[in-house]
N, C-alpha and C positions, 0 to 999 in steps of 0.2 A: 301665595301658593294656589298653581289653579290645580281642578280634578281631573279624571279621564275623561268623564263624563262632557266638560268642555270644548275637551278638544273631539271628540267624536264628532261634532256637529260642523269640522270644519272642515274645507278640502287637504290635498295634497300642499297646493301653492302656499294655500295660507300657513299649514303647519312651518312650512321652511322658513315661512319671510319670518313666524316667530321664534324660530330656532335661531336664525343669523341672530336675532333681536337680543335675544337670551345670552346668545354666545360673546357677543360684545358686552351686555351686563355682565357673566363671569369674569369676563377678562377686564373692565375696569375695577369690578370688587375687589380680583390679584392685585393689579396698580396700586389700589389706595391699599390693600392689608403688606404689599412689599416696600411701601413706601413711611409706614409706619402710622398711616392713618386709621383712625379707631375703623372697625369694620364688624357688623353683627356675622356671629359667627351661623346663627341662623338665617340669614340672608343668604349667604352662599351658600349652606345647603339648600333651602331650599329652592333655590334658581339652578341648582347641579340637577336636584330630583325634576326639576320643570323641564329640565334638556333631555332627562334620561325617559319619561313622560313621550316628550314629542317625538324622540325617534321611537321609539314602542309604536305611539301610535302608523309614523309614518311605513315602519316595517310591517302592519295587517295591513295598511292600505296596500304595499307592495303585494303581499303574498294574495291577495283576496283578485290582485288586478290579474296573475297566472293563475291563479286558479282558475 
């Protein structure tokens, strides 16, 4: 689990390329927990809250850039 704190020190670009990153982790986690393989149930939250994290942050960068 990373903080905000983290992600403030990065750009635009980079927050996406970890967002894709993150999004394809959720989505293998789904695979293996539909598949019936063991899956921590903390794991996907906390990679749900790392997604909801990086767009938070990418949406101040948006508003800060019209501003």
């Amino acid at each position: 689990m990373t903080t905000m704190k983290q992600f403030k020190d990065k750009s635009a670009q980079e927050l996406s390329a970890q967002l894709i990153e993150l999004r394809k982790k959720q989505f293998g986690l789904r695979m293996q927990q539909g598949s019936g393989q063991p899956v921590k149930p903390s794991e996907i939250k906390s990679t749900r809250k790392d997604i909801a994290r990086i767009k938070t942050m990418l949406n101040m960068l948006k508003s800060e850039v019209t501003n």
